[in-house]
PAGU-923600 format. One record per residue (C-alpha): x, y, z; residue number from 1; chain. Coordinates in steps of 0.5 Angstrom, whole numbers, plus 500, padded with zeros to 3 digits. Layout:
! PAGU-923600
x  y  z  k  c
X  Y  Z  NUM  A
...
END
This chain:
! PAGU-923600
x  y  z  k  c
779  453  456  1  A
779  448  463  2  A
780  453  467  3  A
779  460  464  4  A
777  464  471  5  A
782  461  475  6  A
787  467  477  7  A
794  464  480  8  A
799  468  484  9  A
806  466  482  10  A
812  467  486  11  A
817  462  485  12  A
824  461  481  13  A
827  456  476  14  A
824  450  475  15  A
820  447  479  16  A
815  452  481  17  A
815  455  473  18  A
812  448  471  19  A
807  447  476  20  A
804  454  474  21  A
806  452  466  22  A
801  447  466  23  A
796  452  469  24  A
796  457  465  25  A
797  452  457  26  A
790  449  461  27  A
788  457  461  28  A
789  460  468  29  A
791  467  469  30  A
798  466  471  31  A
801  473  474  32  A
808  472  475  33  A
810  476  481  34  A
817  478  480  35  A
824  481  484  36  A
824  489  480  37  A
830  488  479  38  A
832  481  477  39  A
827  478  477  40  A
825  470  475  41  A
833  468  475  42  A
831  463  470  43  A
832  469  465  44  A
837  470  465  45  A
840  463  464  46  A
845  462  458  47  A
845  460  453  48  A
841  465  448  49  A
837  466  442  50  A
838  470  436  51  A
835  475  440  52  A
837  475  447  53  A
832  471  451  54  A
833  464  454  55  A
830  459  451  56  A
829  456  459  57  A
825  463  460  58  A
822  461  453  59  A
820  454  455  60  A
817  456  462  61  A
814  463  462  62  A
809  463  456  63  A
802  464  457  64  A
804  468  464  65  A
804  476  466  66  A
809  479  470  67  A
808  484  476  68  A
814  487  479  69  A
813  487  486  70  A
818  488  491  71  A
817  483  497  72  A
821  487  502  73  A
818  493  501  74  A
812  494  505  75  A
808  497  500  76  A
809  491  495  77  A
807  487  501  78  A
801  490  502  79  A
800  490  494  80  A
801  483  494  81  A
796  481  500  82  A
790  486  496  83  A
791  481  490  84  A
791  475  494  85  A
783  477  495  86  A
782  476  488  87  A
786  470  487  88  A
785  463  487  89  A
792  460  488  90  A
798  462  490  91  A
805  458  488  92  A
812  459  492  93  A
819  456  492  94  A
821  459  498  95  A
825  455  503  96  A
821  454  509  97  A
821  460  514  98  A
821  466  507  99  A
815  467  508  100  A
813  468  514  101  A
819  473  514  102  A
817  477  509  103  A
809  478  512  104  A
806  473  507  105  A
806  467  510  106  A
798  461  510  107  A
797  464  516  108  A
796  471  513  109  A
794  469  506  110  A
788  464  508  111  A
786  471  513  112  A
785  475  507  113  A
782  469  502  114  A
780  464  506  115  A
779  459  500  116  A
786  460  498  117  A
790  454  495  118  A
797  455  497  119  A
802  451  494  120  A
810  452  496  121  A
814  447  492  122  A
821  446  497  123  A
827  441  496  124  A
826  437  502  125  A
819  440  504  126  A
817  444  511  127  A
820  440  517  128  A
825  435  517  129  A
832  435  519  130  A
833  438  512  131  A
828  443  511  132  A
832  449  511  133  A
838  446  507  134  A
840  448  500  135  A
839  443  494  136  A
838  442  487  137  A
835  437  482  138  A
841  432  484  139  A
841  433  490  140  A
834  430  490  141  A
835  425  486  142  A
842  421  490  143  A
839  423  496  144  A
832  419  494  145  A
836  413  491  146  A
835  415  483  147  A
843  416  482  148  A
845  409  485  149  A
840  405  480  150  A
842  409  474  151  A
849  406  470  152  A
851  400  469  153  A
853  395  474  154  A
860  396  477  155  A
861  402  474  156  A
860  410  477  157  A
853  412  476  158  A
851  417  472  159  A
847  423  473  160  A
840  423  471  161  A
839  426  465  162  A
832  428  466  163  A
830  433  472  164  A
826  428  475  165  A
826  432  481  166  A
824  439  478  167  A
819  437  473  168  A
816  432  478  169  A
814  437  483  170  A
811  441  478  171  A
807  436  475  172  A
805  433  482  173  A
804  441  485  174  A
800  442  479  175  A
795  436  481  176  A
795  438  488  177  A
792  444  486  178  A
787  442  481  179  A
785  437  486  180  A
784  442  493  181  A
781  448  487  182  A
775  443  486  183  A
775  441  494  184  A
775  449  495  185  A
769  449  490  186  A
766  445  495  187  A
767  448  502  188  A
770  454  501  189  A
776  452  505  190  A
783  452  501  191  A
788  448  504  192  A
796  449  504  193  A
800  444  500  194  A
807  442  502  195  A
811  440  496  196  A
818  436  497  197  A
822  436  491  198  A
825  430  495  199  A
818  427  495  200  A
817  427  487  201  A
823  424  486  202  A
822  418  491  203  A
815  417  488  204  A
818  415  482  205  A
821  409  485  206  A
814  407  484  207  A
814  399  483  208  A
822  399  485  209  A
820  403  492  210  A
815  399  494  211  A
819  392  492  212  A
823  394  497  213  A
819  397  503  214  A
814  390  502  215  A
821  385  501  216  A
827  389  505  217  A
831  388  497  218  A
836  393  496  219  A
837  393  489  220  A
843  397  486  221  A
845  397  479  222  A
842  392  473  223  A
839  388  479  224  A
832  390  478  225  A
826  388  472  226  A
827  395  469  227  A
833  397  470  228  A
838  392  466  229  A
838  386  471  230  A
834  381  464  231  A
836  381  458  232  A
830  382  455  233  A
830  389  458  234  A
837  393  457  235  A
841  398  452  236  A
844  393  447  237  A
851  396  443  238  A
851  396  435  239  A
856  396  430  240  A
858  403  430  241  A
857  405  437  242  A
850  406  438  243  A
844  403  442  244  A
839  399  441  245  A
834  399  446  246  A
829  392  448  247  A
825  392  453  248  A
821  385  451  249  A
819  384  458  250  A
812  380  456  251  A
815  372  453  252  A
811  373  446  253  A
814  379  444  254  A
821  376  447  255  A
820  370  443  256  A
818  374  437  257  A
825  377  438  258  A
828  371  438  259  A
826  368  432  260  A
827  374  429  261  A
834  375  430  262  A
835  367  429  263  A
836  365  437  264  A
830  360  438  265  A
834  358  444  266  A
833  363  448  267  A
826  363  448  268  A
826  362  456  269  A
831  366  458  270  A
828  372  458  271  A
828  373  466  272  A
835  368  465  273  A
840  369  472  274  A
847  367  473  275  A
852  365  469  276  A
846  364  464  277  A
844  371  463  278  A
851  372  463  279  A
851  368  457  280  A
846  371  453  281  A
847  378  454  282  A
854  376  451  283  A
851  373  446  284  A
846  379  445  285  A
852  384  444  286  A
855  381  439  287  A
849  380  435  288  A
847  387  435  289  A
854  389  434  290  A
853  386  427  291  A
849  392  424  292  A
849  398  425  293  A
843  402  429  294  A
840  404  422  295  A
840  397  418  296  A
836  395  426  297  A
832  400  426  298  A
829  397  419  299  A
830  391  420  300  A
825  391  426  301  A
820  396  423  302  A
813  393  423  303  A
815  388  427  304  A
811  386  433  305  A
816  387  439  306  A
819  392  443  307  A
826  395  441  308  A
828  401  438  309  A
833  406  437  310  A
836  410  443  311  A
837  416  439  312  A
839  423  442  313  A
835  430  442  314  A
836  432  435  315  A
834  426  432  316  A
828  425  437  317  A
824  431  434  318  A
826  429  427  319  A
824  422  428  320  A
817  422  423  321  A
813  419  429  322  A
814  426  433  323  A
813  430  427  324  A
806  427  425  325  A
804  428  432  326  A
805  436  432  327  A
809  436  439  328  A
813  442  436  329  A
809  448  435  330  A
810  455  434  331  A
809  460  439  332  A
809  468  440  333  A
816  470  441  334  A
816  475  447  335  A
821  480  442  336  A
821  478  435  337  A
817  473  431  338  A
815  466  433  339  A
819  460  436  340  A
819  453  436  341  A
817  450  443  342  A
813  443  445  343  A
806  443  445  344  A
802  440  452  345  A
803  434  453  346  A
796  432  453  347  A
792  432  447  348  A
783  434  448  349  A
778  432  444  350  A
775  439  443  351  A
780  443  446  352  A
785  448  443  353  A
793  449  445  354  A
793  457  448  355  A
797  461  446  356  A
795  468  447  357  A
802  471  450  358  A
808  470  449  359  A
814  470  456  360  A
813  476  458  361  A
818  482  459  362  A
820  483  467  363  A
815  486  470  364  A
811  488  463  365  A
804  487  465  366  A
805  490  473  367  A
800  497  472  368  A
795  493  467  369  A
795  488  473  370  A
794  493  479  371  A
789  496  475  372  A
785  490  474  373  A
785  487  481  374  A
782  495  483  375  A
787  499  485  376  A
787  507  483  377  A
792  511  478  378  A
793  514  485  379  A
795  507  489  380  A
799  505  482  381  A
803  511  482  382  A
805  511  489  383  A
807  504  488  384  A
811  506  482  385  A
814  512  486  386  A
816  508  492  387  A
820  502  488  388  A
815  497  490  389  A
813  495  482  390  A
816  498  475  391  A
812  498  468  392  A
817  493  465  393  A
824  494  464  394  A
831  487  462  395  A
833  484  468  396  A
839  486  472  397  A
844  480  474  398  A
850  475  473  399  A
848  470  467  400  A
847  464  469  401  A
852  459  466  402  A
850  453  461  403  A
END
């Protein structure tokens, strides 16, 4: 695997931090969740769950990772943590600012005891700024950094987002970061901290819209934009029985191959209309499409050479044919009893495998392998076992996260 060798020290919570170090370990990192003794990652204990009594989020984050219960306000975790940042490669945190230094772990002690280090920590707002220190979560974000204003249709209340834009973003984002100051570590052998804003993510997904505004001072609100409702050949068209047909034929071929097939050849340079114009068309839309329902559309423009197709919801997504043939939905190992369905990495290699050598761990079920693997004694272990600083596994103890 990629990058088999690669030991990474994960000490975030939930979702943000959990996707960062998924990506590295389905691409073969040795990722070693470091958890709270008692209750460990929250995300365990997210509701709802399965079968039997996992949950889905712990299944959907945590494959491929160890867990090492360690107790961070034990100095003897403490000390156990520095001793493995000796032989890490990473280290990835979700703390807010100032956790860190708190509990004797900041950079300035880490890079000390591993100079070529590459620490990551993923925060709502970042580590300065107003904000810095203030709570948040994955809306926050996305209203705070101007998502929410442009999703909804125009006149009406937004909607929240239906993706976590803001989580999954800094993940991704912080797994791209590492990888790039991992390869500058293998250069110089000077590791680097990577302050990671949840905030960022999401204003960097404004991409094109953003810097429309930063280049021309517009301030688009809801269908007022190329992508997000404003031209008829970009929008969510209601069908006969209620659903949604989505067209996005922003290029004029495809637009005029839509046309001439829905039999509105006088359309053909209204694909970018506005004012009463676009008015017009967008009425004359919604009423064609209303008059088949979302099947009887799908069929009619299959094999079609334009871009429309049906807004489906998540139970139909995975069944759709399309999704099946690309094998995105696989088995994995389930950390109690058989298999599980999950989603593959979303990159497919030419000569690389899926991972798939251990299933989300039990809290703190690798802690005395791990220890031992990193060159502690029986004698430290035992010790670190008999002062509560780590245990060899046991189920995690809290509030059930609601749905």
């Amino acid at each position: 695997m990629p990058l088999t060798g690669v030991r990474v020290l994960d000490l975030s919570r939930l979702l943000p931090g959990g996707q960062c170090t998924l990506m590295l370990a389905d691409m073969g990192a040795d990722v070693i969740k470091v958890e709270e003794p008692l209750r460990g990652d929250y995300i365990r204990l997210a509701s709802p769950f399965d079968e039997n009594g996992v949950s889905p989020l712990h299944l959907c984050y945590n494959r491929n990772k160890r867990s090492l219960a360690l107790d961070l306000k034990n100095q003897d975790g403490v000390s156990a943590l520095l001793s493995l940042v000796k032989n890490s490669d990473v280290l990835v945190d979700s703390f807010r600012p100032g956790v860190m230094e708190r509990l004797g772990i900041g950079y300035q002690i880490l890079k000390k005891e591993n100079p070529a280090l590459v620490h990551c920590s993923i925060t709502g707002y970042g580590q300065e700024g107003p904000l810095s220190r203030t709570p948040g979560h994955d809306l926050n974000f996305q209203a705070l950094g101007g998502v929410v204003e442009l999703t909804g249709a125009a006149g009406c209340h937004p909607y929240v987002p239906g993706v976590l834009i803001g989580d999954v973003g800094a993940g991704i984002w912080a797994a791209f970061a590492i990888l790039a100051a991992l390869r500058l570590a293998e250069r110089t052998g000077v590791g680097q901290l990577i302050d990671m804003s949840m905030l960022d993510a999401v204003m960097s997904f404004l991409s094109i819209h953003g810097q429309t505004y930063l280049s021309t001072g517009q301030c688009p609100g809801r269908e007022e934009m190329r992508h997000n409702g404003r031209r008829p050949c970009y929008r969510l068209y209601p069908t006969k029985d209620g659903r949604m047909l989505s067209v996005a034929c922003s290029e004029p071929k495809f637009w005029v191959n839509l046309c001439k097939l829905i039999g509105h050849d006088d359309f053909y340079d209204d694909h970018g209309a506005k004012g009463e114009r676009r008015t017009e068309v967008i009425q004359t839309l919604d009423k064609t499409f209303q008059s088949k329902t979302l099947e009887e559309w799908t069929a009619f423009f299959e094999g079609a050479d334009v871009c429309v197709s049906p807004a489906l919801n998540m139970g139909e997504s995975f069944e759709h044919s399309h999704v099946k043939s690309s094998g995105l939905v696989r088995e994995f190992q389930h950390p109690v009893k058989g298999t599980y369905p999950g989603t593959r990495p979303a990159p497919k290699f030419s000569n690389l495998p899926i991972r798939d050598s251990l299933p989300p761990p039990r809290l703190g079920e690798h802690s005395a392998e791990i220890l031992k693997e990193c060159g502690f004694q029986v004698k430290e272990i035992e010790s670190l076992l008999a002062s509560g600083a780590t245990h060899r596994g046991a189920d995690p103890v809290g509030e059930t996260i609601s749905e």
